[in-house]
Backbone bond lengths (Angstrom), bond angles and torsions (degrees), N, CA, C in turn:
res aa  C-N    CA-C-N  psi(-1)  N-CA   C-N-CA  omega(-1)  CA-C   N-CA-C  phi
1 X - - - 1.451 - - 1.529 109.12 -
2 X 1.332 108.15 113.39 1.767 115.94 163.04 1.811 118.65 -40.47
3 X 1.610 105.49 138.61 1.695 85.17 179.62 1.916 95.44 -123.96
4 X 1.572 106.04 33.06 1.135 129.14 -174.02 1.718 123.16 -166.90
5 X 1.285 105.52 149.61 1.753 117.54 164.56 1.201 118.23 -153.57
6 X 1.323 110.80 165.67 1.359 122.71 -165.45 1.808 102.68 -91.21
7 X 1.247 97.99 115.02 1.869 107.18 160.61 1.274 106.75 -84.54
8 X 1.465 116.46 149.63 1.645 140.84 166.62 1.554 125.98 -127.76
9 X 0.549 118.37 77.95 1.574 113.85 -171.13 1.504 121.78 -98.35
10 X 1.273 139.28 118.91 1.247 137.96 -144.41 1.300 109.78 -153.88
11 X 1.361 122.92 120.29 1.617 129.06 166.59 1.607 104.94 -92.15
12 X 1.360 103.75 177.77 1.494 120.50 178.82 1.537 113.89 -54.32
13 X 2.103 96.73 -47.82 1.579 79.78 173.66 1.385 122.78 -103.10
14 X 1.245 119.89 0.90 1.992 119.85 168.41 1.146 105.59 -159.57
15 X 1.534 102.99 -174.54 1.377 117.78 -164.42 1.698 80.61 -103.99
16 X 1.664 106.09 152.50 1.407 119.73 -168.06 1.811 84.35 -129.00
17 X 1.159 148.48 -83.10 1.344 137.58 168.05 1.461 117.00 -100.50
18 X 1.556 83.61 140.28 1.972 91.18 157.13 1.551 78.61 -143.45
19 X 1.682 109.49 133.58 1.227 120.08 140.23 1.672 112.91 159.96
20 X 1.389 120.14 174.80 1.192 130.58 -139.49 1.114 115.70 -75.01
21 X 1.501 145.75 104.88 2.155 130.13 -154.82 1.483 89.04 -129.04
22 X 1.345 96.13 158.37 1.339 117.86 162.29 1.388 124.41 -87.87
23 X 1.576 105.98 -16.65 1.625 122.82 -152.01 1.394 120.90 -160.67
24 X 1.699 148.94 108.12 1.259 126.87 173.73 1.540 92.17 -140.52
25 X 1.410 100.55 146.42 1.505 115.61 176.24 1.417 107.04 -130.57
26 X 1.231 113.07 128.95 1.437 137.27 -178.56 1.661 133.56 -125.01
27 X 1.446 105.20 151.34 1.736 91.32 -163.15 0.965 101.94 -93.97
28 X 1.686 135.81 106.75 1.384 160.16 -171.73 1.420 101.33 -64.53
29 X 1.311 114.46 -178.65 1.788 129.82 -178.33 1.531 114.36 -82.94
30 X 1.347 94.54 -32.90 1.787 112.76 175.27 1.844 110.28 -121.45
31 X 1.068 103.25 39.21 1.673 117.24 -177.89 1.506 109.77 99.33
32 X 1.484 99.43 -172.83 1.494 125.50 154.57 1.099 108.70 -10.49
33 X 1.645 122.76 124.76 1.312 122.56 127.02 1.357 125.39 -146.38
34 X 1.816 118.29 172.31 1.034 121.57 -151.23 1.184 109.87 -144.41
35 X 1.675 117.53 131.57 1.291 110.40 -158.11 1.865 85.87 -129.08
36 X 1.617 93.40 160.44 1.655 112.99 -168.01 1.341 111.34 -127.18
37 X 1.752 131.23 -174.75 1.412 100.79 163.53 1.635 89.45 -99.43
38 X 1.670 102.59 170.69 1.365 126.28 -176.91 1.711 98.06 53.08
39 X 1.147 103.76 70.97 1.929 131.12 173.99 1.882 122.43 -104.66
40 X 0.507 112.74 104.40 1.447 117.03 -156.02 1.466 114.51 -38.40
41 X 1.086 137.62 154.92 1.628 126.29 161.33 1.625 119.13 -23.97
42 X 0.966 113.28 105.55 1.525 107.40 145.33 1.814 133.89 -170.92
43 X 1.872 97.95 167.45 1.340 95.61 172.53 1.050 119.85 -145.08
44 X 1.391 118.77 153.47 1.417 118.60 -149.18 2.022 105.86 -157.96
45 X 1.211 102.20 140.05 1.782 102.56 151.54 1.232 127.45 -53.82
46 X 1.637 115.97 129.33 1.415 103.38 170.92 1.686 96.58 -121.10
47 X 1.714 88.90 146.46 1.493 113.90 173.17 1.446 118.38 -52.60
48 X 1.176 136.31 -173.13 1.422 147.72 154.52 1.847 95.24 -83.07
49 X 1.566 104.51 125.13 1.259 105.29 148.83 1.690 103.98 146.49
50 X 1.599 136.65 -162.60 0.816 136.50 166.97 1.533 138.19 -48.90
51 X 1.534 93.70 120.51 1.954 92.40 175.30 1.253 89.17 -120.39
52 X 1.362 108.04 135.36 1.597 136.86 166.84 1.612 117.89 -99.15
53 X 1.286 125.30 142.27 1.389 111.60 165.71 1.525 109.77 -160.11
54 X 0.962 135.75 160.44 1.466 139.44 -140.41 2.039 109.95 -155.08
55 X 1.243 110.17 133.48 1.426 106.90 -153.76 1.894 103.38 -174.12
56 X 0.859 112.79 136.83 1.634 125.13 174.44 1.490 110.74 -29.92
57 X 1.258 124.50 -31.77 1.591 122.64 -176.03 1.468 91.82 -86.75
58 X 1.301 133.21 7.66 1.636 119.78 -169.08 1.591 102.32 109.67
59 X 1.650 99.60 -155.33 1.744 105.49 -159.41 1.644 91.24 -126.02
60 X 1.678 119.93 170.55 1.390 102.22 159.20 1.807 91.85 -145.81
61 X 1.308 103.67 -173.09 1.423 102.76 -170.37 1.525 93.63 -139.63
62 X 1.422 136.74 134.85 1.361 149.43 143.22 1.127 125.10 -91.63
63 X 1.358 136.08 157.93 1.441 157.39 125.65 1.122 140.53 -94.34
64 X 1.252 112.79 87.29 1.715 134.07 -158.61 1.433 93.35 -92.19
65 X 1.406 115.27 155.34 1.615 148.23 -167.78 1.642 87.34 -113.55
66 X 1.125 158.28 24.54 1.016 149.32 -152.16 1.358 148.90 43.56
67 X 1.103 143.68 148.84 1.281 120.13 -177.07 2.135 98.98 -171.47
68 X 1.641 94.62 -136.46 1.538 109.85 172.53 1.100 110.61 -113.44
69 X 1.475 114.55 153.70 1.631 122.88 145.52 1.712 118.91 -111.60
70 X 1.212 106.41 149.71 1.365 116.91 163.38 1.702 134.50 -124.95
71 X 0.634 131.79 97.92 1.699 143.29 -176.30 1.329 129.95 -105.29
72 X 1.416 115.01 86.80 1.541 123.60 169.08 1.390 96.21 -153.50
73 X 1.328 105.04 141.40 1.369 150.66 158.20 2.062 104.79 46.22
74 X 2.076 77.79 84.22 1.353 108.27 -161.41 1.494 128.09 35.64
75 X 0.983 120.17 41.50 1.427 122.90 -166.89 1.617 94.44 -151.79
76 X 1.713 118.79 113.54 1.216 144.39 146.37 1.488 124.49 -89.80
77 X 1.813 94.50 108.22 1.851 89.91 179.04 1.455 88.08 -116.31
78 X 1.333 113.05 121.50 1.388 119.07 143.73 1.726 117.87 -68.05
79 X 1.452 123.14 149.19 1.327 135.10 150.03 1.799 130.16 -110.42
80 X 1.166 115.45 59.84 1.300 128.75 -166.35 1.397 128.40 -58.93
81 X 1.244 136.81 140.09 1.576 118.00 -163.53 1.295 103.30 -95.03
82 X 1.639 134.81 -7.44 1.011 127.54 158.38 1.740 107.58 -149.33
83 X 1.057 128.92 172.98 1.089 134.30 169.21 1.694 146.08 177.00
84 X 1.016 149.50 121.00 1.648 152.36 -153.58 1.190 106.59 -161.97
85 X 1.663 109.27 137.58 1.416 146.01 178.53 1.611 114.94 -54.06
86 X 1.097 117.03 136.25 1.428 133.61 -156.02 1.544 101.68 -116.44
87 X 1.146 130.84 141.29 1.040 141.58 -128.04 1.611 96.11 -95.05
């Protein structure tokens, strides 16, 4: 069992994360959601608003314009239509 995965998160014009989390929660199409390592397949719409994620170097905080997620086999790539780092 993984006690980690790799996040990606990427707008049109750069990459906003790549790196190793324990934890990210995102504002889904039908709310909240929360991804782990070894998280089942999935994909989904994401809302406008906060993505959180949590990882050995510390935590970070985003503000995404909305976009996609993708999740299989420990590896979360978001494609966001906009997005920047939160203080």
């Amino acid at each position: 069992m993984a006690d980690r995965f790799r996040l990606r998160v990427y707008t049109p014009e750069r990459e906003l994360v790549d790196a190793e989390v324990r934890e990210v929660t995102a504002e889904g199409a039908w709310g909240q959601i929360g991804v782990l390592p070894d998280h089942a397949a999935l994909l989904t719409v994401l809302e406008p608003g906060p993505l959180t994620y949590r990882g050995d170097a510390g935590s970070g905080r985003l503000q995404l314009g909305g976009g996609f997620a993708e999740v299989r086999d420990n590896l979360m790539t978001v494609l966001a239509e906009s997005g920047e780092a939160l203080g």
